[in-house]
Wavefront OBJ file of the C-alpha trace (Angstrom):
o trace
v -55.098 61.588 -63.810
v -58.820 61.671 -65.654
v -59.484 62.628 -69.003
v -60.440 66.430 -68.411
v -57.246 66.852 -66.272
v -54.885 65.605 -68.699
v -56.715 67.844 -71.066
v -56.398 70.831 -69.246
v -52.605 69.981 -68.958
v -52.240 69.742 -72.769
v -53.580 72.987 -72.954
v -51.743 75.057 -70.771
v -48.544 73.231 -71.711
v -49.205 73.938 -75.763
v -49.849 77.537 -74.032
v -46.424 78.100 -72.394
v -45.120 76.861 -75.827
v -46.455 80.026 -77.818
v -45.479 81.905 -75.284
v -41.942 80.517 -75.758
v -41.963 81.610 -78.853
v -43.356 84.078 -79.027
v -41.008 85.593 -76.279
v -38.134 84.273 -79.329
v -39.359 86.473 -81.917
v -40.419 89.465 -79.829
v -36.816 89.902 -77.840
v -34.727 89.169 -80.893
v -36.450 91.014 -83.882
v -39.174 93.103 -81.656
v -43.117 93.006 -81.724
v -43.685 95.619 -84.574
v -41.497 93.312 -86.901
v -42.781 90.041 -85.309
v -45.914 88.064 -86.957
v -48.780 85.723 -85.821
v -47.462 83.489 -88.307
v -43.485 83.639 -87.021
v -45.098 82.563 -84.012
v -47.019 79.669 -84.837
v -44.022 78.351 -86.830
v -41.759 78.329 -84.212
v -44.372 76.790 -82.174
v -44.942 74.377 -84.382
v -48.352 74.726 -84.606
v -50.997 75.832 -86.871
v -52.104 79.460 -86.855
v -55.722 78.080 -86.467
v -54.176 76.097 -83.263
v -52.282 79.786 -82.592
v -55.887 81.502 -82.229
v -57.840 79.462 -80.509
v -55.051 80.648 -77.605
v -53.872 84.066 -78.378
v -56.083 86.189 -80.596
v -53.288 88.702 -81.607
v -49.953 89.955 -80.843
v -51.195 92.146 -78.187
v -52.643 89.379 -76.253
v -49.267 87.605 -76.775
v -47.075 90.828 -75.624
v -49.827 90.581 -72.248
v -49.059 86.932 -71.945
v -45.407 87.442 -71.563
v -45.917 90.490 -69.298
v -47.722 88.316 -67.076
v -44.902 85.814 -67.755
v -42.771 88.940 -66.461
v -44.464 90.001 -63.849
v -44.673 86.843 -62.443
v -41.339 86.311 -61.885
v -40.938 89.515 -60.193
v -43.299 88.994 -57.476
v -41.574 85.419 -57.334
v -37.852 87.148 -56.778
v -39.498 89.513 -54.639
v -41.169 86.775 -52.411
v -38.039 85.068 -51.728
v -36.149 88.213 -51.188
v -37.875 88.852 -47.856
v -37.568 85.833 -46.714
v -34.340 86.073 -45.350
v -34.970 89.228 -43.471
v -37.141 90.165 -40.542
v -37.143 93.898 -39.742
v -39.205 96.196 -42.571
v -36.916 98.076 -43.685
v -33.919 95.246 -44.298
v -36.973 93.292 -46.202
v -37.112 96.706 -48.309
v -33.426 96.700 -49.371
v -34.028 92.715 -50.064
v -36.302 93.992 -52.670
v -34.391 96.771 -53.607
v -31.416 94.391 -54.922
v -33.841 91.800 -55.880
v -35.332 94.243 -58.550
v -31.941 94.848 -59.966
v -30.865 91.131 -59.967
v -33.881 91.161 -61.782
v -32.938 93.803 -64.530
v -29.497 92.073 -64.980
v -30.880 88.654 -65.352
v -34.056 89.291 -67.140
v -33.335 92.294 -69.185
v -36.138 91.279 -72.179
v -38.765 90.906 -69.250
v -37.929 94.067 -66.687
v -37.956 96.319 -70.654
v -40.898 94.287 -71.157
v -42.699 95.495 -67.705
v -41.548 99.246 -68.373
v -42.884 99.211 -71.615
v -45.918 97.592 -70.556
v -46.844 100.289 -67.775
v -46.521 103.319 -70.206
v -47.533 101.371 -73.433
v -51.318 102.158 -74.671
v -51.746 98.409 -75.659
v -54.540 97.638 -73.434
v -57.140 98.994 -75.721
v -56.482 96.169 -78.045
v -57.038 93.262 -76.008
v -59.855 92.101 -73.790
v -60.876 93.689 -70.139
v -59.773 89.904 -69.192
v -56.530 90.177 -70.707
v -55.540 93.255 -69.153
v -57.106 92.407 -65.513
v -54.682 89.401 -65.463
v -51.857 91.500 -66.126
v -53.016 94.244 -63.546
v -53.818 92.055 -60.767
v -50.221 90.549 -61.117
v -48.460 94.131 -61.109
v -51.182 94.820 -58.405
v -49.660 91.484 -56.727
v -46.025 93.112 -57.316
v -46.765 96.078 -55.476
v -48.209 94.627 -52.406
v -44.914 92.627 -51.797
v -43.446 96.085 -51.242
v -46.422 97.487 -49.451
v -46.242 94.267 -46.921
v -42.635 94.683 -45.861
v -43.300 98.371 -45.298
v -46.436 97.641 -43.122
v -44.188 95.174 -41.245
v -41.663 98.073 -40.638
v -44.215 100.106 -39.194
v -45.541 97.137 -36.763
v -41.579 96.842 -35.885
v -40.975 100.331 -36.219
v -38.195 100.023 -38.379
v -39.854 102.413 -40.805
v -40.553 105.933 -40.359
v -44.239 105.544 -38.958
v -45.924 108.656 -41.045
v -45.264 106.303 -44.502
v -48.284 105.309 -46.412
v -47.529 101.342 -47.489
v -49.105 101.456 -51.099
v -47.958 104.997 -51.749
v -44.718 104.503 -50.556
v -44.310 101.212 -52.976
v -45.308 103.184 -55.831
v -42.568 105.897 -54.698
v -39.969 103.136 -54.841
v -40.837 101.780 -57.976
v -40.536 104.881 -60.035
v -37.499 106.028 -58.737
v -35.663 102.321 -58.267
v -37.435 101.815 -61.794
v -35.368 105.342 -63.431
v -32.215 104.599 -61.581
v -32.023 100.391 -63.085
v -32.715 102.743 -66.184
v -29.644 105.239 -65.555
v -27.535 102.616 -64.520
v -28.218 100.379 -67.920
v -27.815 104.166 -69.986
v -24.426 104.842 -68.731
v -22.715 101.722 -67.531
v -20.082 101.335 -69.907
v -19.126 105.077 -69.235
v -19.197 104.647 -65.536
v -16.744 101.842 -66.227
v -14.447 103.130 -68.467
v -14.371 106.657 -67.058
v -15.183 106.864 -62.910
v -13.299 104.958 -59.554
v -16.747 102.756 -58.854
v -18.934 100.091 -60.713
v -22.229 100.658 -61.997
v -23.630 97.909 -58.893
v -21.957 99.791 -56.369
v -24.229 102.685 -57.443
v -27.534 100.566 -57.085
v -25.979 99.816 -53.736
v -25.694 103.918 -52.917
v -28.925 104.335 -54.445
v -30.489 101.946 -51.981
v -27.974 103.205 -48.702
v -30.479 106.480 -49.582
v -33.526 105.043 -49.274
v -32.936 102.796 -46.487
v -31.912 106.180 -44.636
v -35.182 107.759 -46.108
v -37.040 105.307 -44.907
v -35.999 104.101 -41.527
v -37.420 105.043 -38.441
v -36.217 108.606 -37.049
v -38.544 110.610 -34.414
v -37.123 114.136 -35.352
v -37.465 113.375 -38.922
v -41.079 111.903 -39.038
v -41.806 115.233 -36.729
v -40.333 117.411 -39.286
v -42.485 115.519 -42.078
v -45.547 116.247 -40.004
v -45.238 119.502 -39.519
v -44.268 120.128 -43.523
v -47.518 118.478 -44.399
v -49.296 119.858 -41.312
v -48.751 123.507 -43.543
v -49.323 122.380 -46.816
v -53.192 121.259 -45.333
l 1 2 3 4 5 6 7 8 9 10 11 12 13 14 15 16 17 18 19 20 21 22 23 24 25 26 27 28 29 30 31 32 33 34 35 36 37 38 39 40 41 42 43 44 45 46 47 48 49 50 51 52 53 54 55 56 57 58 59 60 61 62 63 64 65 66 67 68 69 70 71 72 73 74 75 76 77 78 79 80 81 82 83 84 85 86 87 88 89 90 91 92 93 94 95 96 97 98 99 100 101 102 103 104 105 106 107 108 109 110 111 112 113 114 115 116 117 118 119 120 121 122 123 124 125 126 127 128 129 130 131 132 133 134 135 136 137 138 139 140 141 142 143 144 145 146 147 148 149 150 151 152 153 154 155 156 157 158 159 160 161 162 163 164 165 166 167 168 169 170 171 172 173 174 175 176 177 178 179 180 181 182 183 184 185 186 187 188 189 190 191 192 193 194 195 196 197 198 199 200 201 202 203 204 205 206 207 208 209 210 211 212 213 214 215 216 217 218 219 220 221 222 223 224 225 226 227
């Protein structure tokens, strides 16, 4: 390994260390309560050392969305492996994102937060483009596995791939919400678990979503007299 290699390792392993920290302060005491200097402390490094990598919290708080995000598209990745047909790779993802909420419950809040959050105007059009083109990366496993359930026809052929993702993420998104909201009532109170729920939830869509000739028709001709 040459000189500028080792380097370049240095760097981005003193990186992943702030983000370590950082993501130690941040989940146990929250970002508005968290400080630059916290974080360089518990990185043991300087705060000089601390801006030369991260200029602020909010380029921190992007760092560990990408962090986040990351793994997502990671889970997501492996999920469909296993699976061939469109729609099964769907459901793969389906209980991939909620493995994903129960595992990583600092990062999934983390990704909520960070698609509603107005924290991009603080930090560089870099910054934020990293962070997009990962979520961006996200989506597209979802959008893939529905294109390959239209080419196998497991999926109702009048779906729109990216559209479609985005449908599933906002409503798997609020459900992994609902589900987090109420669990401990759903167990102490009603006959059924708050997993077996996610697994109803996703028994819906993969009946929403699977190829049916009368339905698509019936979608067609809805849309056919809202043009």
């Amino acid at each position: 390994m040459g000189i500028a290699e080792r380097r370049e390792r240095e760097k981005e392993q003193r990186r992943q260390t702030i983000l370590d920290a950082a993501e130690k302060i941040f989940f146990s005491r929250g970002m508005a309560q968290a400080t630059m200097e916290e974080v360089s402390e518990t990185a043991e490094l300087s705060k000089g050392t601390l801006y030369l990598y991260f200029k602020s919290k909010e380029e921190l708080y992007f760092g560990i969305s990408c962090r986040a995000l990351s793994l997502l598209k990671k889970m997501f990745e492996e999920a469909v492996q296993d699976h061939t047909s469109g729609v099964e790779k769907i459901r793969a993802i389906g209980r991939a994102y909620y493995q994903y909420s129960q595992k990583y419950p600092d990062y999934f809040n983390m990704i909520i937060h960070y698609e509603t959050s107005r924290l991009g105007n603080l930090v560089s059009e870099a910054v934020l483009m990293q962070c997009h083109e990962l979520g961006r990366g996200v989506m597209e496993v979802v959008a893939s596995s529905i294109s390959t359930g239209l080419r196998d026809k497991s999926v109702r052929a009048d779906l729109d791939p990216i559209r479609t993702a985005y449908l599933l993420q906002g409503v798997s998104t609020g459900i992994i919400q609902l589900i987090a909201r109420e669990q401990s009532h759903i167990e102490q109170f009603e006959k059924f678990s708050a997993g077996d729920l996610m697994e109803d939830f996703m028994d819906m869509m993969h009946h929403a979503l699977k190829s049916n000739g009368i339905l698509t028709q019936q979608v067609n001709k809805s849309r056919s007299k809202r043009s």
